[in-house]
C-alpha positions in Angstrom: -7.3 27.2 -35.7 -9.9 28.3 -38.4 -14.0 27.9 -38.3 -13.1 25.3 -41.1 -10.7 23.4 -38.7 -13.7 23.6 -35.3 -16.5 22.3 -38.3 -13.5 19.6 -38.5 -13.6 18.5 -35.3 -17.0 18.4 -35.2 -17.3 15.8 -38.1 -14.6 13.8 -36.5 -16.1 10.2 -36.4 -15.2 10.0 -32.6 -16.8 13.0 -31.6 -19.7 12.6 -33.9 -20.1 8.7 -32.0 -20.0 10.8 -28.7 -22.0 13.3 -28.9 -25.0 11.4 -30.7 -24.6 8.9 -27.7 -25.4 11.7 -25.5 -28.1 13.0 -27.3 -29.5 9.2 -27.9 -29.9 9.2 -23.9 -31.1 13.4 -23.1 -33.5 12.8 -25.9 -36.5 11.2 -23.8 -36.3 13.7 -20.7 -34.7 16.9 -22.1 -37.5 19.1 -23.6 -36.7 21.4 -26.9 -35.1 24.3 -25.4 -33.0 22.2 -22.9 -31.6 20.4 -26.2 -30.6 23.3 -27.8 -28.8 24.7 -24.7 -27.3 21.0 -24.6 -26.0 21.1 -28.1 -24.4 25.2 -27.6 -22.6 23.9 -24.6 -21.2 21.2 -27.0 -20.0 23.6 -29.7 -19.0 25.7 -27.2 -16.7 23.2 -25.8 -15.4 21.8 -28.9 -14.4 25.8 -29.9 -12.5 25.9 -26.7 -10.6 22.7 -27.2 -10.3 23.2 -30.3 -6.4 23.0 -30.1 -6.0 20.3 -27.4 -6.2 16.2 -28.6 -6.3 13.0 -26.5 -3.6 10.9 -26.0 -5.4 8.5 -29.0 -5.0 11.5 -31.3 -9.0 12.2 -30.8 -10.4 15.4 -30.1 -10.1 16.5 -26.5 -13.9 17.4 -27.0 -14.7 13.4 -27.0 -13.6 13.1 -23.1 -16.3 15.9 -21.9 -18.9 14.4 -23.8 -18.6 11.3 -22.3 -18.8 12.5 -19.0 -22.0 14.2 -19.8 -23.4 11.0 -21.2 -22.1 8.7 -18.0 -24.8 11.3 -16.6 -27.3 11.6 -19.0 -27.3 7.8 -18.2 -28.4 8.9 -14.6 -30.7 11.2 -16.1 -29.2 14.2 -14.8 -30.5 18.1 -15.3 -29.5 20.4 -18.1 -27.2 22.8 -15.9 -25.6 19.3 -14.8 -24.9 18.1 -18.3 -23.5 21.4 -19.7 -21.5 22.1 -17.0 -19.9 18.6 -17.6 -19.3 19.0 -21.2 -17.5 22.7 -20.3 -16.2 21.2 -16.9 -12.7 21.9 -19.0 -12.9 25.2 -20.7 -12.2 27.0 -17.7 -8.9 25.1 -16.7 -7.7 24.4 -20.2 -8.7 26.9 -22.1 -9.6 31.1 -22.3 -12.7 30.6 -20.9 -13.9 32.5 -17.6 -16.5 31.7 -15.3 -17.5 35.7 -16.5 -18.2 34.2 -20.0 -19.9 30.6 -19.1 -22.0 33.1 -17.1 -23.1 35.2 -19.8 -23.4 32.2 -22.2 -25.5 29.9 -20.6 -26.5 30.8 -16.7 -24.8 31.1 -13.3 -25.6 27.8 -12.3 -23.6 26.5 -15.1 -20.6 28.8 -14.4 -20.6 28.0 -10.6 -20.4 24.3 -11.3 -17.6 24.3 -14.0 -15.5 27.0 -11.5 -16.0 24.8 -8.5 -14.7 21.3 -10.2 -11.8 23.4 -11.5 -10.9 24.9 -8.1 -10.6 20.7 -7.1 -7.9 21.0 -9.3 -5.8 24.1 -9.5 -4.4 24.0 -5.8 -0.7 23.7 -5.5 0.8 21.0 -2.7 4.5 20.6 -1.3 3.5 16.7 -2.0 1.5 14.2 -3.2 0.3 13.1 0.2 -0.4 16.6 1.0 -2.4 16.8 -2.3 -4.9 14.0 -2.6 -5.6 15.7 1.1 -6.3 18.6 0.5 -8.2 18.3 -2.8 -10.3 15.8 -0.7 -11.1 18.2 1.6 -12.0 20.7 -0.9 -13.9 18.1 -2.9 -16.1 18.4 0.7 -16.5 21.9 0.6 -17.7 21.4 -3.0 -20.3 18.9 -2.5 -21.4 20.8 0.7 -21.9 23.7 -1.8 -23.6 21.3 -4.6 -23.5 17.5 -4.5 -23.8 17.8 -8.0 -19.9 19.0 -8.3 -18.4 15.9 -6.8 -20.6 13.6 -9.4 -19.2 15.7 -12.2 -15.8 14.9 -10.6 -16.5 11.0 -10.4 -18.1 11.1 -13.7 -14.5 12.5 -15.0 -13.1 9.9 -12.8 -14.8 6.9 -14.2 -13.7 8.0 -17.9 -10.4 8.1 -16.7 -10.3 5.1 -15.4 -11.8 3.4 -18.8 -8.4 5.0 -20.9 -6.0 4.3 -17.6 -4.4 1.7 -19.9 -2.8 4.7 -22.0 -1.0 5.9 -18.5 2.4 4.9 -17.8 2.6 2.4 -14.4 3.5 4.3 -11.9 0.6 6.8 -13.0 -2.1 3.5 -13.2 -1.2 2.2 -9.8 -1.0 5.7 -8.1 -5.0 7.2 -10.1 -6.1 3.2 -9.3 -4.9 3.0 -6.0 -6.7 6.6 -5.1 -9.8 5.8 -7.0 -10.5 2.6 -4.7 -9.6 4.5 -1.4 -11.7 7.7 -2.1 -13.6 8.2 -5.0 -15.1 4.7 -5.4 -16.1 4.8 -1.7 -17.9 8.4 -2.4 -19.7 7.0 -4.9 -21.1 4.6 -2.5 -21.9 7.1 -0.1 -23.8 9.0 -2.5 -25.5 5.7 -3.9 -24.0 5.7 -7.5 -23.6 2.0 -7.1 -23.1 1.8 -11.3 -20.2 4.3 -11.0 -18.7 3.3 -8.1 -18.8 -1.2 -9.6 -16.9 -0.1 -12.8 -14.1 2.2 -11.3 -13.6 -0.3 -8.4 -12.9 -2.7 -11.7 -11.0 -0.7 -13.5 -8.9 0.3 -10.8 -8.2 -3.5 -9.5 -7.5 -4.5 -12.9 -5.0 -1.8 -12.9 -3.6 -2.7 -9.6 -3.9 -6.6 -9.2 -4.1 -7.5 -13.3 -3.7 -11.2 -12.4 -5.9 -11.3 -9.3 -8.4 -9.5 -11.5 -7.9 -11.9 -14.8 -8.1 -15.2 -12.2 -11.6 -14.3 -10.8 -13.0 -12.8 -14.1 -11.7 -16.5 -15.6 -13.6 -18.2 -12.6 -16.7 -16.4 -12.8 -16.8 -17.6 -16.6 -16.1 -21.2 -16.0 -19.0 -21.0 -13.0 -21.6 -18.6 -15.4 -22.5 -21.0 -17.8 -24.1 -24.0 -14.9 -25.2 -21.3 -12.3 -27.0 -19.2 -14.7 -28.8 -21.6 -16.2 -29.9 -22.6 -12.2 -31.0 -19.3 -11.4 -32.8 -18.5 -14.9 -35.0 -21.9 -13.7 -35.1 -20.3 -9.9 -36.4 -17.0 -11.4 -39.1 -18.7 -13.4 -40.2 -20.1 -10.0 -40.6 -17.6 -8.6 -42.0 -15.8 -11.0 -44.9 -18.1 -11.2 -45.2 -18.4 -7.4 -45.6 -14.7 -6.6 -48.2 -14.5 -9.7 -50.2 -17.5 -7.7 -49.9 -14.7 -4.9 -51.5 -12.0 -7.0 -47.6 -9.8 -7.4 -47.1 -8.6 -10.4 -42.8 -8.7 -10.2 -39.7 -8.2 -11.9 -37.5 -10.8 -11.6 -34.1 -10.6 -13.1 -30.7 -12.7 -12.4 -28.1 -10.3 -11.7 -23.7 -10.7 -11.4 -21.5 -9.4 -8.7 -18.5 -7.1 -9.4 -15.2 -8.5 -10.3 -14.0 -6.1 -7.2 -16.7 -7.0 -5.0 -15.9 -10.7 -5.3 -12.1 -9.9 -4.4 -13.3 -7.8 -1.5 -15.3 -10.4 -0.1 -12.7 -13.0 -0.6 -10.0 -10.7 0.9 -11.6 -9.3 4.3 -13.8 -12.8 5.3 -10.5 -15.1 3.9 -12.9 -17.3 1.6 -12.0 -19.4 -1.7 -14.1 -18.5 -4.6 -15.7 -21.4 -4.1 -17.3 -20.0 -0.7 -18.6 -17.4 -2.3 -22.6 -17.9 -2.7 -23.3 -14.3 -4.1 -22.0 -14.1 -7.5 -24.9 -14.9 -9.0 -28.5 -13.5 -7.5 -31.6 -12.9 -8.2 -33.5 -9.2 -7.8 -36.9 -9.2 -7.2 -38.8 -6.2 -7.7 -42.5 -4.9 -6.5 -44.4 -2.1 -6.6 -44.5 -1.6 -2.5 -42.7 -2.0 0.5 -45.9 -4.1 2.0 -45.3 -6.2 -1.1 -41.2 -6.8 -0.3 -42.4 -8.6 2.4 -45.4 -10.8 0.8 -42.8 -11.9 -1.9 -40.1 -12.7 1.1 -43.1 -15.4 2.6 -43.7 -16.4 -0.6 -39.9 -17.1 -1.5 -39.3 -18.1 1.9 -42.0 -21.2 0.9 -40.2 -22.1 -1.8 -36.6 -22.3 -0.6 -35.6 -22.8 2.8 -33.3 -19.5 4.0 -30.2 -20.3 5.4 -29.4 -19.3 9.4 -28.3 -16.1 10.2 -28.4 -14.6 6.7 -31.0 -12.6 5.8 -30.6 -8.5 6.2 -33.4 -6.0 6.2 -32.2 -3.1 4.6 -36.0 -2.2 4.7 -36.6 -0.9 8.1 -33.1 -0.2 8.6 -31.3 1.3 5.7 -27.4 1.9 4.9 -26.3 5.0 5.9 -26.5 6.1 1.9 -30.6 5.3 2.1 -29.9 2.4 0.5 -32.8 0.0 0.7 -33.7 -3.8 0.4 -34.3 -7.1 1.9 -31.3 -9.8 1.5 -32.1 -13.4 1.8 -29.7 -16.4 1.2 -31.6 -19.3 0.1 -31.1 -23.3 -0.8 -32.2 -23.8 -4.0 -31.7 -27.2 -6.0 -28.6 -29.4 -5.3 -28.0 -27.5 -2.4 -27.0 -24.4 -4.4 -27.1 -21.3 -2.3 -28.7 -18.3 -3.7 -29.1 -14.8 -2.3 -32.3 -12.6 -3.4 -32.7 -9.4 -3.0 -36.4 -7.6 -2.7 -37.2 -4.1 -3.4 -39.6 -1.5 -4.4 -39.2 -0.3 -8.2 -38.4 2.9 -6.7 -36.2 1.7 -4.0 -34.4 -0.1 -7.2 -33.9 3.7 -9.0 -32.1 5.1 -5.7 -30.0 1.8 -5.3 -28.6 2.3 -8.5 -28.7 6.0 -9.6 -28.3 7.1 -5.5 -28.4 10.9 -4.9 -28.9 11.3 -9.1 -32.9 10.3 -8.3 -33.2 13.4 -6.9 -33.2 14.9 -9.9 -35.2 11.9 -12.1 -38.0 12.7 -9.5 -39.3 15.7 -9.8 -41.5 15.6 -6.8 -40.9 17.2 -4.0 -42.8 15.2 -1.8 -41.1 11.6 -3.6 -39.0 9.8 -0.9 -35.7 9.8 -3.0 -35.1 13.1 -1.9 -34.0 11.8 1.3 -31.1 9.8 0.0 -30.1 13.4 -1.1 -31.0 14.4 2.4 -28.7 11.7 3.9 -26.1 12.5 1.3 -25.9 16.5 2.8 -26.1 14.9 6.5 -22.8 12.7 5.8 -21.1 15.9 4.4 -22.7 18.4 7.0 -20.7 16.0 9.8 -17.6 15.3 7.4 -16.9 19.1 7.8 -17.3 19.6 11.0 -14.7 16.9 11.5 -12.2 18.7 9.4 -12.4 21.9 11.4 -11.9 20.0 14.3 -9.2 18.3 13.2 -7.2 21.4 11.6 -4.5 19.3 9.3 -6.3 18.2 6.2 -3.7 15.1 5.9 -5.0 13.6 9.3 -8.9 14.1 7.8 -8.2 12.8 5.1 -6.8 9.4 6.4 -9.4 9.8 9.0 -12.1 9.8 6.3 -10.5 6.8 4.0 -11.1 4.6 6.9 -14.7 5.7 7.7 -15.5 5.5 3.9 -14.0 2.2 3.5 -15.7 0.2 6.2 -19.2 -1.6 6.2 -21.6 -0.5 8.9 -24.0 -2.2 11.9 -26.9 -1.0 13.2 -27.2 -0.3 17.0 -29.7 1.1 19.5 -29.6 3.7 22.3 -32.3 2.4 24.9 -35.0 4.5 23.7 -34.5 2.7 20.2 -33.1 5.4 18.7 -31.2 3.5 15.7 -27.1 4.5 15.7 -25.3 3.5 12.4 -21.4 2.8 12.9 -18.6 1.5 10.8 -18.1 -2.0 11.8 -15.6 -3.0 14.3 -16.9 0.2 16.4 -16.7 -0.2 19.9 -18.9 1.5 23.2 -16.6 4.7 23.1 -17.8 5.1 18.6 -21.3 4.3 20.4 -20.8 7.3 23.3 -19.1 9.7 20.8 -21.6 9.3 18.3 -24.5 10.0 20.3 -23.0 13.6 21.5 -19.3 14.5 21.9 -20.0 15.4 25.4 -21.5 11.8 26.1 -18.0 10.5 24.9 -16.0 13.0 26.5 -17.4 11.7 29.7 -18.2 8.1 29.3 -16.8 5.7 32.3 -19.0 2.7 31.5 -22.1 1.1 29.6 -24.2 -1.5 29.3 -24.4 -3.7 26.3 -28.4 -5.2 26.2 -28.3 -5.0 30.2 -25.1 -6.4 30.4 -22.0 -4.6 32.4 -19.4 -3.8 29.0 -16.4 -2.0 29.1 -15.8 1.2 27.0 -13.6 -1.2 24.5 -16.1 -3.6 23.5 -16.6 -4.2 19.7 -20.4 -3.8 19.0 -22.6 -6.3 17.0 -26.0 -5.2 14.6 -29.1 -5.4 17.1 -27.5 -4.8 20.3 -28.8 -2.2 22.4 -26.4 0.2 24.3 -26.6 2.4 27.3 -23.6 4.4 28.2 -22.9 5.8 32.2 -21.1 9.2 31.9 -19.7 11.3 35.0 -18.8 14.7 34.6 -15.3 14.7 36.0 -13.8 12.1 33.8 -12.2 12.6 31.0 -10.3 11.1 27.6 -7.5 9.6 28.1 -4.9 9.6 25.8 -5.0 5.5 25.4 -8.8 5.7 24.1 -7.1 6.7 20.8 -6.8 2.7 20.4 -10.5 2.3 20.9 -11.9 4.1 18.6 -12.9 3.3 14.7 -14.9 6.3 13.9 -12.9 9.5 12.8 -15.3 11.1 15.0 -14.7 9.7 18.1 -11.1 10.4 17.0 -11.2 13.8 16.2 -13.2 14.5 19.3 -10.7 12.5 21.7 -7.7 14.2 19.8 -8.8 18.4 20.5 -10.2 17.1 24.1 -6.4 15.8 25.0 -5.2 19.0 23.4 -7.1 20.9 25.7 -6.6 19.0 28.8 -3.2 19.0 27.9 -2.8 23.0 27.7 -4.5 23.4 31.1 -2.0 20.7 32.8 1.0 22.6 31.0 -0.6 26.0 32.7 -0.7 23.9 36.3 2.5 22.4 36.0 4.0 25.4 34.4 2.8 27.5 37.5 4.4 24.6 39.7 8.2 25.3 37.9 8.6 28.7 38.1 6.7 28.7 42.0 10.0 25.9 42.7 12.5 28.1 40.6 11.3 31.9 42.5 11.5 29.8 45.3 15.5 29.9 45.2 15.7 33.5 45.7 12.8 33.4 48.5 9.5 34.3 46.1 6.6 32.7 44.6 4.9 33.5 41.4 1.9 35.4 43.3 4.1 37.7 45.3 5.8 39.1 41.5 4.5 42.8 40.5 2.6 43.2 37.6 5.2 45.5 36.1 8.1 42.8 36.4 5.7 40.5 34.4 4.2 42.3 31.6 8.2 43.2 31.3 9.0 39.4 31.4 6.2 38.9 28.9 7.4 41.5 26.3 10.8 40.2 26.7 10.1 36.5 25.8 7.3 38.2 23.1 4.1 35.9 24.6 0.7 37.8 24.8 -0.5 36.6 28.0 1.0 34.5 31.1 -0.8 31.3 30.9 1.5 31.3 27.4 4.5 31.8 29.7 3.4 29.3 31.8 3.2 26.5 28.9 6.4 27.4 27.6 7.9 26.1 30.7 6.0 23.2 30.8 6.8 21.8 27.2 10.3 23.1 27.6 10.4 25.5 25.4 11.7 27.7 28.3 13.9 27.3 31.1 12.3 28.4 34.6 14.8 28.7 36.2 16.6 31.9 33.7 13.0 33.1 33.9 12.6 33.3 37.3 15.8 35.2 37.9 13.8 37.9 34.6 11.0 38.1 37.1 12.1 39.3 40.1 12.7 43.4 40.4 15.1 44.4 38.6 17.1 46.3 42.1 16.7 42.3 43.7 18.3 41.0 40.1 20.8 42.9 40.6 21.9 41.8 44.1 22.0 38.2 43.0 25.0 36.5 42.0 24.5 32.7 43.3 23.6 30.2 41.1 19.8 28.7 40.7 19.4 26.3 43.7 15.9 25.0 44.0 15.2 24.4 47.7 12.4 21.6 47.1 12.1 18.6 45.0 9.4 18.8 42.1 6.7 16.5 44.1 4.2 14.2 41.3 1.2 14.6 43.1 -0.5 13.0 40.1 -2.5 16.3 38.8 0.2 17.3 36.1 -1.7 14.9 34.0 0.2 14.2 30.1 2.6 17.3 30.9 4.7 14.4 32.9 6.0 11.7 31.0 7.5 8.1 31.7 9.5 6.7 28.9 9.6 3.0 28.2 13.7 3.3 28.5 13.7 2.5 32.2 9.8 2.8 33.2 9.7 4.3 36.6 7.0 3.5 39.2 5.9 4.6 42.4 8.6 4.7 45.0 11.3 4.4 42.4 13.9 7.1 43.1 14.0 9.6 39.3 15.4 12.8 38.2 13.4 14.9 35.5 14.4 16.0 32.4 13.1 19.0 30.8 12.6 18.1 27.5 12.1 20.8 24.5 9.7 18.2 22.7 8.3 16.6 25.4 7.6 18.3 29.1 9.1 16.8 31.9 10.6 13.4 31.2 10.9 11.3 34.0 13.6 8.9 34.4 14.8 6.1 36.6 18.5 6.9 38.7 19.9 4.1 37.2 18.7 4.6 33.1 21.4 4.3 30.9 20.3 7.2 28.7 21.0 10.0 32.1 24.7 10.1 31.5 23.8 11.7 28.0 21.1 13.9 29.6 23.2 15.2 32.9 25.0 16.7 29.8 22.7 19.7 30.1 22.3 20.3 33.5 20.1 23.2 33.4 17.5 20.8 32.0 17.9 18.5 35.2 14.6 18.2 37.6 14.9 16.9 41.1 11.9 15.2 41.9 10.1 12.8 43.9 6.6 11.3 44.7 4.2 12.6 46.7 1.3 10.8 44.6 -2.8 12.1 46.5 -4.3 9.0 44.7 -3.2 5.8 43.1 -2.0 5.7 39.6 -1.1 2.8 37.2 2.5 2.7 35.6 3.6 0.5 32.8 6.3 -2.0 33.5 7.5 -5.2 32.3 8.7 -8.5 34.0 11.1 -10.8 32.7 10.8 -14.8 33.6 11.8 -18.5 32.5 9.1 -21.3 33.0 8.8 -24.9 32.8 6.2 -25.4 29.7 3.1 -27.1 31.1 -0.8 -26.8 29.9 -2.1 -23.9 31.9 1.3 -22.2 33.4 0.2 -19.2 31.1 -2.8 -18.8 33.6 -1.1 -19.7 36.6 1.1 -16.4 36.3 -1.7 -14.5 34.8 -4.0 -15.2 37.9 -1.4 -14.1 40.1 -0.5 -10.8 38.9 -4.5 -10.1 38.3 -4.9 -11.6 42.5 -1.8 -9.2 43.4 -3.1 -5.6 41.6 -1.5 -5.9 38.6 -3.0 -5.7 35.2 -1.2 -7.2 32.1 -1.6 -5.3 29.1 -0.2 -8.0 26.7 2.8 -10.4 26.9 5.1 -12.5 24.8 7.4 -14.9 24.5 10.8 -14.3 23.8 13.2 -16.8 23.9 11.8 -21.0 24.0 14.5 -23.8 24.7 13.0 -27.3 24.5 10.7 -27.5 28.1 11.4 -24.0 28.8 10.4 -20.5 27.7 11.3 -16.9 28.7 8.6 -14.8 28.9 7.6 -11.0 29.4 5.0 -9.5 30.9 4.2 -6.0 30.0 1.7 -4.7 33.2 0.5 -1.7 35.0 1.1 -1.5 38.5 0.9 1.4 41.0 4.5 1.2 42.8 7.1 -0.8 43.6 6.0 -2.5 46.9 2.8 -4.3 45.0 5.7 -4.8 41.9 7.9 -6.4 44.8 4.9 -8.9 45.7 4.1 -9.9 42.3 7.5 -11.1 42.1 7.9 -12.8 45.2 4.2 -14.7 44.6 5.8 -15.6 41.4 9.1 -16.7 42.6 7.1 -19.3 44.7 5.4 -21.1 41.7 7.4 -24.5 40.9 6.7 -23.7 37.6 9.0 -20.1 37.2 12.5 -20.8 37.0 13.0 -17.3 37.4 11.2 -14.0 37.7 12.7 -10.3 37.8 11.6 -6.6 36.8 13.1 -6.1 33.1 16.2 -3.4 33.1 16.9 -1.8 30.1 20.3 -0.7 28.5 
């Protein structure tokens, strides 16, 4: 294309609209020589693309414009801005990070390379690559937070043209844009960015969901606003009679907040009391509070509604008082009060860093917060290992609201809501969690399962020689508590492979009249070499998972003048004994669910360990198939353990037969972990019970106990086929 075709483009009426928008907005905080290196970035740009249009037929040039003005609008710095107008050039065009380098600065170069590297990766599938680009979008921000708002900048102008996608395209860039980059956006406090792509993206989703509450919100705007306008005046004149000079503004929920609302707390629109409010803003916190007493005066608060996000602020640093008030006819208003600077962070978030130039200004610690949340994010992921288990992980974390608890020393936790004691334990220190066997919620004896509530205070017992269990995994909200539960059960689980692995090939030497101690070290770095592992606790495991059969390897171990001597088959003289410390290496499937005292055979299995299995299960006759995977085994338990089985009975339906049975499994040392009904015929019902137990004498007793209520019909330990 010629220099006559680039001063084309630049006349183009679209680009010409965009870029004097741009410049409208830099003008007033941009001196001179910033606006010149502004307008080279442009024409540097709009060379680059010169080639490439939209979709529209516009120039391509009119997209990174845009972005750069969605951040002028957030007052953003000069590097910011110009690396968003070029954050193109180096994935669509000739450019090099080299020549943005040389051109304008390093700064510049750095940011446009790092939002290209989000996304130039290559991925075996979708799944795999909104994963990993998340994950690198992490790695970005931790770098420069500003990366990730150039990213969600380019996001939220996506999202304004998504109509000119095809369908499958909308719902897929909608449906990620709600579950990650929206969420971001609140983390980082871009509330304005993150309100119009949650819009967009719901209109692109749920188009009729979207159209019915936009409709509804009209037909209610006209009556309600013309309420509040006469609440605001009020107030207005009220906290003027109390010497506050205040802003006072009526302001509208989101389409997609109202939805969300509606959607997790199952209300009607007519339920919802927030979408219309009022914002009052004063020039001090001591001043929030003044105006509260004052509005407070005016309008009775309604019970159990108002927040203080004052002296406790969201995890992002947001900040502000919530109050829901009464105002005429009943109508139920909510007001927020904040400082005009806690206002500027609530809507601009982590982008008043750079509006406020002052080091010592108290913004900086929503950026502060904002490198925290990422600091922890990454330590997660290298814990976790597989980007596609972070990154689902992370959705959950991002997409959850939060309460505020307290450790007994009123240290103030934050947690996504629904946590339980184990987020609480976990989130004080790994090693807390790791060990937690019980707490106390304000004084109060609580199990480790216990959802948490805002304002509860929380004091967790630990003892050194417990440990996660593979069942807290269903406790858990936080990724964190996840994570750190997941690599503890990976390790535990590696040290009982080495223990039980050391127990198989001590059974399967003991054939030929050996144990593993009394092999030369010769015999096993030859054994080692042979089955290629670099060390014998790897040996070891490999039995364990059953990856390799002890019983060939124990023949491999022995000198090789005693191999040679052997020719009768592998006959283990001992049963393998479950004393109870082979921990997850043994497993008990739900096909037959052995207990206690039950007689079983073992299965070596290649995925699994050990598999332990009833005489009498129905899936042995496929498994004998292999013989040289068959385990004889018994118990020989040192403490109690709990088993999972499940008892089948018919019952008379009467009011309170449920408890009846319930009361005496719980009296007879059984604990039901959930039941159900399964079959109901007029005044009867069959019913399961799904229960841990320690062995078949207390499971005996249960039954008989039942058996004896005039109520059970019929009461018998489940088989399965």
């Amino acid at each position: 294309m010629t220099d006559t075709d680039v001063t084309a483009i630049l006349q183009h009426k679209a680009v010409v609209s965009a870029y004097q928008s741009l410049t409208n907005l830099t003008r007033t905080y941009l001196n001179q020589n910033e606006q010149d290196l502004l307008k080279k970035s442009f024409h540097y740009g709009a060379e680059a693309h010169k080639t490439q249009f939209r979709k529209s037929g516009e120039p391509y040039i009119t997209h990174p414009l845009t972005v750069a003005t969605i951040l002028a609008e957030l007052n953003f710095d000069i590097n910011t801005l110009c690396a968003a107008v070029l954050h193109d050039t180096i994935e669509d065009t000739e450019v090099s990070e080299n020549d943005l380098r040389k051109e304008f600065n390093k700064t510049v170069a750095y940011l446009v390379q790092a939002v290209t590297k989000l996304d130039k990766l290559k991925f075996r599938n979708l799944h795999e690559a909104q994963a990993e680009s998340f994950v690198k979008m992490l790695f970005a921000m931790a770098e420069d937070v500003r990366v990730i708002i150039i990213k969600l900048a380019d996001r939220l102008h996506n999202m304004r043209t998504i109509s000119a996608m095809s369908e499958s395209s909308r719902k897929r860039i909608a449906r990620e844009t709600l579950d990650v980059f929206a969420p971001i956006a609140e983390r980082l406090g871009l509330k304005k960015i993150q309100n119009e792509m949650q819009d967009h993206a719901f209109h692109a989703l749920l188009p009729n969901v979207a159209e019915k509450i936009e409709n509804n919100i009209n037909k209610l705007s006209g009556n309600r606003k013309e309420a509040i306008n006469k609440i605001r005046k009020k107030i207005v004149k009220a906290l003027l009679h109390s010497n506050l000079t205040a802003e006072v503004d009526g302001r509208q929920k989101s389409l997609y907040s109202v939805y969300n609302k509606q959607k997790t707390k199952d209300l009607s629109f007519d339920q919802i009391h927030d979408v219309f409010g009022i914002r009052v803003i004063v020039k001090s916190v001591q001043e929030c509070y003044i105006a509260l007493g004052v509005i407070h005066g005016l309008y009775a608060p309604r019970e159990n509604s108002f927040k203080d996000y004052i002296a406790v602020p969201k995890t992002n640093g947001y900040q502000s008082i919530h109050t829901l008030v009464t105002g005429p006819f009943g109508l139920a208003i909510e007001i927020q009060i904040r400082t005009v600077e806690m206002d500027v962070v609530c809507e601009s978030g982590v982008a008043a860093h750079w509006m406020y130039k002052s080091k010592d200004s108290d913004v900086n610690t929503r950026l502060t917060l904002a490198r925290n949340w990422l600091g922890g994010l990454l330590n997660i992921q290298k814990e976790t290992g597989s980007s596609i288990e972070f990154y689902e992980n992370m959705k959950r974390d991002l997409l959850t609201d939060e309460i505020y608890v307290f450790t007994p020393r009123g240290k103030i936790i934050q947690l996504p809501l629904n946590s339980t004691v184990l987020d609480f334990a976990f989130a004080i220190h790994s090693k807390v969690g790791k060990h937690a066997v019980s707490a106390k919620v304000n004084d109060k004896p609580a199990s480790l399962k216990q959802k948490l509530e805002t304002g509860q205070t929380v004091l967790i017992t630990t003892d050194q020689s417990a440990s996660p269990k593979a069942e807290w995994l269903q406790l858990v909200t936080t990724s964190k508590a996840r994570t750190a539960i997941r690599h503890a059960l990976k390790q535990i689980k590696q040290e009982d492979a080495v223990f039980v692995g050391h127990k198989m090939i001590d059974r399967a030497l003991d054939t030929y009249g050996y144990s593993f101690d009394s092999i030369d070290k010769r015999s096993i770095k030859r054994v080692l070499k042979y089955y290629k592992k670099d060390n014998m606790d790897e040996l070891l495991k490999s039995f364990a998972f059953g990856e390799l059969l002890p019983s060939i390897a124990a023949k491999k171990l022995l000198p090789l003048m005693k191999q040679r001597g052997i020719d009768k088959a592998y006959s283990p003289k001992e049963a393998f004994s479950i004393t109870g410390k082979e921990g997850s290496i043994i497993n008990y499937p739900h096909c037959c669910e052995p207990i206690v005292d039950d007689e079983i055979t073992g299965y070596l299995s290649p995925s699994k360990g050990i598999v332990v299995h009833r005489k009498n299960c129905a899936n042995l006759d496929e498994l004998e198939k292999h013989p040289e995977r068959m385990v004889v085994m018994n118990w020989d338990l040192e403490n109690d353990m709990m088993f999972q089985t499940t008892l089948q009975m018919d019952v008379i339906n009467k009011q309170g037969v449920l408890a009846k049975l319930a009361s005496v499994v719980a009296e007879n040392h059984g604990n039901i972990e959930r039941f159900e009904q399964v079959d109901r015929d007029g005044n009867y019902s069959g019913l399961e019970f799904h229960l841990s137990i320690a062995n078949t004498q207390k499971l005996d007793n249960i039954l008989y106990k039942l058996r004896q209520l005039p109520e059970v019909l019929k009461a018998s330990r489940k088989e399965f086929k």
